[in-house]
C-alpha positions in Angstrom: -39.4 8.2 27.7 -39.0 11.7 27.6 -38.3 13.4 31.2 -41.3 15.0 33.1 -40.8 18.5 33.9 -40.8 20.1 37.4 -44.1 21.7 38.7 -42.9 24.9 37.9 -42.3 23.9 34.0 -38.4 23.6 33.8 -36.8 20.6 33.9 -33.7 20.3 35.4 -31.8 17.2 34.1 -28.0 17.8 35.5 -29.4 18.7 38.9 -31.5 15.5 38.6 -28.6 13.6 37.5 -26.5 15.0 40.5 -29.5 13.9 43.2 -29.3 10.8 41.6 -25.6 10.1 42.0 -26.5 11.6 45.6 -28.9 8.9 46.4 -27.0 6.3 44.7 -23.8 7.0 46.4 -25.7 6.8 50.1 -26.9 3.3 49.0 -24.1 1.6 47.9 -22.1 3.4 50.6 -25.3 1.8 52.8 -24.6 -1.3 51.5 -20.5 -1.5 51.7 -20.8 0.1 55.2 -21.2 -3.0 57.6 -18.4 -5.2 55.7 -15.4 -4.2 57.8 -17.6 -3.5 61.4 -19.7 -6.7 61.5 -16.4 -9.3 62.0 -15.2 -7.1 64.9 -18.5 -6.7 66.2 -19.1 -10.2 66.3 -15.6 -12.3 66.5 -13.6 -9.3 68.1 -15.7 -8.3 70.9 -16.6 -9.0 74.6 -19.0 -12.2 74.5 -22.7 -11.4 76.0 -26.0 -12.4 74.8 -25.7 -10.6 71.1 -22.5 -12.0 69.8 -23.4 -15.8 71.8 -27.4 -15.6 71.3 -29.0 -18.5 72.2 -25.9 -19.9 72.8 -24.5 -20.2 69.0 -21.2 -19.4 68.0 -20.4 -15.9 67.3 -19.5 -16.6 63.5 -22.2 -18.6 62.9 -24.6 -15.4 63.7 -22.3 -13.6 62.0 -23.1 -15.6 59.0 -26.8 -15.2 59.5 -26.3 -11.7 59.5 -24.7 -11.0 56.7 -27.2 -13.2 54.8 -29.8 -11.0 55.6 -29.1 -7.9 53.9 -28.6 -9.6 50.7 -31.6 -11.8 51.3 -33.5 -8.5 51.2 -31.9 -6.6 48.2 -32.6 -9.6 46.4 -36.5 -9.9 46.9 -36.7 -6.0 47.0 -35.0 -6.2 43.7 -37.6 -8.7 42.3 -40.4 -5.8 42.3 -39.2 -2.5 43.4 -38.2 -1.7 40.0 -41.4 -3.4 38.6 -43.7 -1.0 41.5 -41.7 2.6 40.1 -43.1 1.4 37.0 -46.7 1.5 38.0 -46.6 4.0 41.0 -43.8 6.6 40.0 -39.9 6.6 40.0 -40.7 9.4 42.5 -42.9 8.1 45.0 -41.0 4.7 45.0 -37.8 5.9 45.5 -38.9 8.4 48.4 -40.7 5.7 50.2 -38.0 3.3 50.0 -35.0 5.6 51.1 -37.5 6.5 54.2 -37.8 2.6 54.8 -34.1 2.4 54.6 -33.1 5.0 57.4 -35.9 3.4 59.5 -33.5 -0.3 59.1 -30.7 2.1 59.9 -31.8 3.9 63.2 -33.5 0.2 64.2 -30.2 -1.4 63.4 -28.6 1.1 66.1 -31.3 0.5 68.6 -30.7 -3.5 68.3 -27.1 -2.8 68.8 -27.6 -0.7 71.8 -29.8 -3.1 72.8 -27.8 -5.8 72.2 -30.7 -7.9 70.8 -29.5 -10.1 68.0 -33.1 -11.1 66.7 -34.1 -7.0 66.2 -30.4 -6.5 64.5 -31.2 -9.7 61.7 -34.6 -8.4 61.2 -33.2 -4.5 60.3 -30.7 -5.7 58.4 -33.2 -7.3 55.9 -35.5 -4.7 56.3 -32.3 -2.2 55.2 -31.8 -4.5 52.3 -35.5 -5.1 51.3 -35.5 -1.3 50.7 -31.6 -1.3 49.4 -33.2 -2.5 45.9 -33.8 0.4 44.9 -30.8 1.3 42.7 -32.9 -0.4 40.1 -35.1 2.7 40.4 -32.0 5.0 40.2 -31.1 3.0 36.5 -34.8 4.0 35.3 -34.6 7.6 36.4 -31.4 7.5 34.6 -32.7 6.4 31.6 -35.5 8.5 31.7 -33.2 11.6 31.3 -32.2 10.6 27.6 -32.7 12.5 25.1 -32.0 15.5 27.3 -28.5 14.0 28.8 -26.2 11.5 26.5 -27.8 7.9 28.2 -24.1 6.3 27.7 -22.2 9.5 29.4 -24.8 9.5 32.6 -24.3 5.3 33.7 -20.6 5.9 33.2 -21.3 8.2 36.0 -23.7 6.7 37.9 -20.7 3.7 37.8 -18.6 5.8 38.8 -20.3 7.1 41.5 -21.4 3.5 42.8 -17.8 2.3 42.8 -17.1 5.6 45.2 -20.1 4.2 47.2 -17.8 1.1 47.9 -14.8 3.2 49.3 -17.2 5.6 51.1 -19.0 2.9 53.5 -16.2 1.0 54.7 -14.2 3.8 55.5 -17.4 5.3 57.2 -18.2 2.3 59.2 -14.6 1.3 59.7 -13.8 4.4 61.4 -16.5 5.4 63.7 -17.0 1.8 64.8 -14.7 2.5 68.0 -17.1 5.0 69.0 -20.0 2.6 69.6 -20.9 0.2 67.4 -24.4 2.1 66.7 -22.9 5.4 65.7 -22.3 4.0 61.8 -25.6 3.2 61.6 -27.1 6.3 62.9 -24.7 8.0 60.5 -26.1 6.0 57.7 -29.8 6.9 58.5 -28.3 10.5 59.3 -26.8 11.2 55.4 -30.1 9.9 54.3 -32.2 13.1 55.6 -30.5 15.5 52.6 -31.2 12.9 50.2 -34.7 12.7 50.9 -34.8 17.0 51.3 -32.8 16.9 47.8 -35.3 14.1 46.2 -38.3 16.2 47.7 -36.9 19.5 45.9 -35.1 18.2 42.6 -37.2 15.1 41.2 -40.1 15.5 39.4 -42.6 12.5 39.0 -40.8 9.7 36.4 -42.0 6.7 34.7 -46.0 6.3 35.4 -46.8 3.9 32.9 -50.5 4.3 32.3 -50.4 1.6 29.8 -50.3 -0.5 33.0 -54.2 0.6 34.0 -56.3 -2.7 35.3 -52.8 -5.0 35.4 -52.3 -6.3 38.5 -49.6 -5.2 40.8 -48.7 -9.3 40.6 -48.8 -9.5 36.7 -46.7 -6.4 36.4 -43.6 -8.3 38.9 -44.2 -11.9 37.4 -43.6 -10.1 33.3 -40.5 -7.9 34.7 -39.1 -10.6 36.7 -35.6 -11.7 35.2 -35.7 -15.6 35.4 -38.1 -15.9 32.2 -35.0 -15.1 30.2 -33.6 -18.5 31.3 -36.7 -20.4 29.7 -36.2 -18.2 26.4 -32.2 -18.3 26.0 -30.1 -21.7 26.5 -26.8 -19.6 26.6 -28.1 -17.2 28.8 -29.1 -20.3 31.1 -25.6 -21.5 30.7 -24.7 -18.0 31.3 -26.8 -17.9 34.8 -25.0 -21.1 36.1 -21.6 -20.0 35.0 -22.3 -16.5 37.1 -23.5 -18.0 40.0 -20.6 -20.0 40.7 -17.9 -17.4 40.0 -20.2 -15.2 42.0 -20.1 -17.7 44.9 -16.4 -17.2 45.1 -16.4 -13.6 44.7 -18.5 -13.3 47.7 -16.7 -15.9 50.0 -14.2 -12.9 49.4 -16.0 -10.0 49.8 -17.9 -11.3 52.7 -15.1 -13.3 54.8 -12.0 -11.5 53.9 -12.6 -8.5 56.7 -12.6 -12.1 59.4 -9.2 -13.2 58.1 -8.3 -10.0 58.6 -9.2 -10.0 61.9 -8.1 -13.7 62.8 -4.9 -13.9 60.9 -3.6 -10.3 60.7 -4.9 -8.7 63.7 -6.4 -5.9 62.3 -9.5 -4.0 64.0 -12.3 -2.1 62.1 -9.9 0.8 61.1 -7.2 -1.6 59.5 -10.1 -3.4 57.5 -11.3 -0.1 56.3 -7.7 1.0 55.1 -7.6 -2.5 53.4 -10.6 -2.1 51.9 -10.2 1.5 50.6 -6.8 0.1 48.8 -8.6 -2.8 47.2 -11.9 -0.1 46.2 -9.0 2.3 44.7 -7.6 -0.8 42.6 -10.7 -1.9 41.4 -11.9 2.0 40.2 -8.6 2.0 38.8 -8.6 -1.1 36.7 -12.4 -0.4 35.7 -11.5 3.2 34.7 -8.5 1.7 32.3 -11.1 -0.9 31.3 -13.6 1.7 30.2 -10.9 3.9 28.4 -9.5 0.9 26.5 -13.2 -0.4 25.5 -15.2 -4.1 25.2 -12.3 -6.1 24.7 -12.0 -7.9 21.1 -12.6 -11.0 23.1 -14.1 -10.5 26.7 -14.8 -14.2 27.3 -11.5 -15.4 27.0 -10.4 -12.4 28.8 -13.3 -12.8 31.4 -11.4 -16.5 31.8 -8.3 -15.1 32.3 -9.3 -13.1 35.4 -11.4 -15.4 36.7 -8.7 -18.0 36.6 -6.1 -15.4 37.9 -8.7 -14.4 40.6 -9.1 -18.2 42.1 -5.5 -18.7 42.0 -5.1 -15.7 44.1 -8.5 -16.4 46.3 -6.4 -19.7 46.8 -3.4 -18.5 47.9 -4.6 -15.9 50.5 -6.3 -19.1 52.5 -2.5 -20.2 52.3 -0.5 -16.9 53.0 0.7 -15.5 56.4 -0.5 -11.6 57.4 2.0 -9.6 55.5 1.2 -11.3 52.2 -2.0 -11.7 52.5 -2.8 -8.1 53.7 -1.2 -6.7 49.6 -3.3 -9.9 48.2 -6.3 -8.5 49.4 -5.7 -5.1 47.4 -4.2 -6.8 44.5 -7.2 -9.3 43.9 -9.1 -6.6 43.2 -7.0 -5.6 39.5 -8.5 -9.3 38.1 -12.0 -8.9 39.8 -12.4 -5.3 38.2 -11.5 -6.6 34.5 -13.5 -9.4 34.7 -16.7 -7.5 35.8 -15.9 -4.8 33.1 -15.4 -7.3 30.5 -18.3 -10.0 30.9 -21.2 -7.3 31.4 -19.9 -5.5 28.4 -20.5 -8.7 26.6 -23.9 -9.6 28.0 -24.8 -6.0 27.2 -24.1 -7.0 23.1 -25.2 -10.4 23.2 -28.5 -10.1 24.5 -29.5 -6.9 24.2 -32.3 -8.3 22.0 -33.9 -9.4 25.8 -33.4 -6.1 27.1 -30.8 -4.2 29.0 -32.5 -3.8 32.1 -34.0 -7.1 32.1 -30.3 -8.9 31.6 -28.5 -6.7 33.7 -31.4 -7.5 36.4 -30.8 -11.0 35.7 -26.7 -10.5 36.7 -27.7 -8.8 40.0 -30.1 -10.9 40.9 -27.1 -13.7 40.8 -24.7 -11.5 42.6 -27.7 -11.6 45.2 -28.5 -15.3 45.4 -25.0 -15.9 45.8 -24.6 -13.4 48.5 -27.2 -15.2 50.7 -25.5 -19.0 49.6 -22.3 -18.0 50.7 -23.4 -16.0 53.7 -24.6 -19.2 55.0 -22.5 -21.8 54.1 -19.2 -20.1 54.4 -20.4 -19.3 58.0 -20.6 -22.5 59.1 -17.0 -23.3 57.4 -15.8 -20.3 59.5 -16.3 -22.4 62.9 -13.5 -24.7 61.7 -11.7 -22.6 60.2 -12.1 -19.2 58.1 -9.4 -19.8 55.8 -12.2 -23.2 54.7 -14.4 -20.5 53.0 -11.4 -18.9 51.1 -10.7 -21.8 50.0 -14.4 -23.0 48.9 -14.8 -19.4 47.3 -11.2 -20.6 45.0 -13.0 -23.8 44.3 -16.3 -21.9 43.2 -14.2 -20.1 40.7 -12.6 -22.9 38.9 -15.7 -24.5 38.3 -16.8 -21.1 36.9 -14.1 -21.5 34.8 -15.3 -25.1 33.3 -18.7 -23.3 32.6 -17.2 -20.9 31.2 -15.1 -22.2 28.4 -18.4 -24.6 27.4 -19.9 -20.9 27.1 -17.3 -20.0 25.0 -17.4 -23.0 22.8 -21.5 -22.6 22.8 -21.1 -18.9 22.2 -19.4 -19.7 19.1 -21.8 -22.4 17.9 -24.2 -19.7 17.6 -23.0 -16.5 15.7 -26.1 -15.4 13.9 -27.1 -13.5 17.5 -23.7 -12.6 17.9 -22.7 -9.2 18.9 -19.3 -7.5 18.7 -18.2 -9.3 21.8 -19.3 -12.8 20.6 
């Protein structure tokens, strides 16, 4: 699709590509931002009728809470791509990133209010809106022929990967001047985004080949579980990602509590922790990229996945010191391993579609955001160092799946790819 141009007749690709990156970089940074703040807010923090509402434990709500927001990027992510496709990349993405700094500045309000039912319902409102990177992908795309397609993701990556080392540290260090202020900082770097969006984008992607299809026919075509009914690896490819994403989350979401429980650290610590384990994985994926798909990115996908739940293993076994470095270090297998295995998905089923199988791997990442959100809560109230330990578990099962992907894989190389 070639790329609109601006009401005055001049496109502008680079300066569309750099509002982009802007937009994409809030998000993620959006996204990243409560991960150190929310275990201190909850677990670290005087009890009163937020942290102990209706009498629960505090890391059971904090459990519910961080389910939310991937409970919401995961149905936004169902049709918000689908709705810039009938409605504009434009309009969508305008409309969204307004919707989002509304969940920001109500997230503040619930936290100065101290109402816990106001701060679950902003939280999936932030992520129901938070979907909308899909939208940032198509804009992206849209600018080929006029920008190198390959060239523009690897910066878009780039930039989403900063988004994760940008959040934490925001959250992490303007938590201690009231728990609202990183959420009205949030909604606050939104405003040049939306003053940006309003002056750079022209009006992407209206598909009037969609005229008298229903908003619900256009969602239920796009929507990335048909691939499961039309591929059997890709089904055994679905299962094998869900549970390696399981433990991958029990990580991402629980790690910033054993921090807190075992090594004493408050919302600045977590952010220095996680700033050193976003540097690691930029690095590895940066080295990843430069070296290229690997000349066999299962088995090497098994290798850090096994190297990963050894690790996840060991930090629900390690004292503070130790387990402090562990944190960083996990992140050198984790980077590889989603390097690698995307890479490979990218070759082997590119005859589905690379936005509908990349779709298909986020909406995983989401599912098992929400799973683990919820059960590893509920481990938490015996003891945090359970859900480390369940997220290990998670991993070696992945592991099983994956080498009967591998030996399926190689039953079937007339739709192999380089990777295969």
């Amino acid at each position: 699709m070639a790329l609109p141009v601006t009401p005055s007749g001049v496109a502008h690709p680079r300066l569309i590509l750099l509002a982009i990156c802007l937009v994409a970089l809030m998000s993620t940074a959006g996204v990243a931002m409560p991960y150190p703040i929310l275990a201190p807010i909850f677990v670290d923090a005087a009890a009163d009728g937020f942290n102990h509402f209706a009498g629960l434990p505090p890391k059971l709500l904090l459990g519910m809470a961080l389910a939310a927001n991937p409970l919401g990027i995961l149905i936004g992510s169902t049709f918000i791509g689908a709705l810039s496709d009938r409605l504009g990349r434009r309009r969508v993405l305008l409309s969204t990133l307004s919707l989002t700094l509304l969940g920001y500045l109500l997230t503040a309000w619930a936290l100065d209010l101290r109402w816990y039912p106001l701060f679950v319902f902003a939280r999936f409102l932030t992520g129901l809106t938070e979907g909308n990177v899909a939208v940032a992908r198509a804009i992206v795309a849209d600018l080929h022929p006029q920008l190198d397609r390959t060239r523009s993701f690897a910066i878009l990556n780039a930039v989403l990967y900063m988004g994760w080392l940008v959040g934490p540290m925001i959250g992490g260090f303007t938590l201690p001047l009231g728990e609202p202020v990183p959420f009205l900082i949030g909604a606050l770097t939104l405003l040049p985004c939306l003053a940006i969006l309003l002056w750079v984008l022209p009006e992407t992607g209206r598909a009037a080949g969609l005229q008298g299809v229903s908003l619900w026919q256009t969602v239920r075509q796009q929507q990335a579980f048909r691939l499961l009914q039309q591929d059997a690896l890709l089904a055994g490819l679905f299962w094998m990602q869900l549970l390696f994403a399981l433990g991958v989350n029990a990580f991402y979401e629980f790690y910033p509590l054993w921090l807190v429980e075992f090594a004493g650290l408050g919302s600045s610590g977590i952010a220095w922790v996680t700033a050193g384990l976003c540097l690691m994985m930029s690095l590895a994926s940066t080295v990843s990229g430069k070296r290229g798909l690997h000349h066999d990115p299962l088995r090497q996908a098994r290798k850090s996945a096994v190297i990963f739940a050894l690790g996840l293993l060991l930090l629900s076994l390690l004292p503070d010191g130790p387990g402090v470095v562990l944190v960083v270090l996990l992140g050198l297998p984790l980077a590889i391993y989603n390097a690698v295995l995307p890479s490979w998905c990218a070759e082997r089923f590119e005859h589905h579609g690379q936005g509908s199988v990349m779709g298909l791997l986020s909406t995983i990442f989401c599912i098992s955001n929400v799973l683990i959100a919820v059960i590893g809560g509920l481990l938490t109230l015996l003891d945090t160092r359970l859900t480390l330990a369940l997220g290990a578990v998670m991993c070696v099962l992945a592991v099983v799946r994956l080498n009967r992907l591998i030996r399926q894989a190689a039953r079937m190389p007339q739709l192999a790819g380089a990777g295969g």
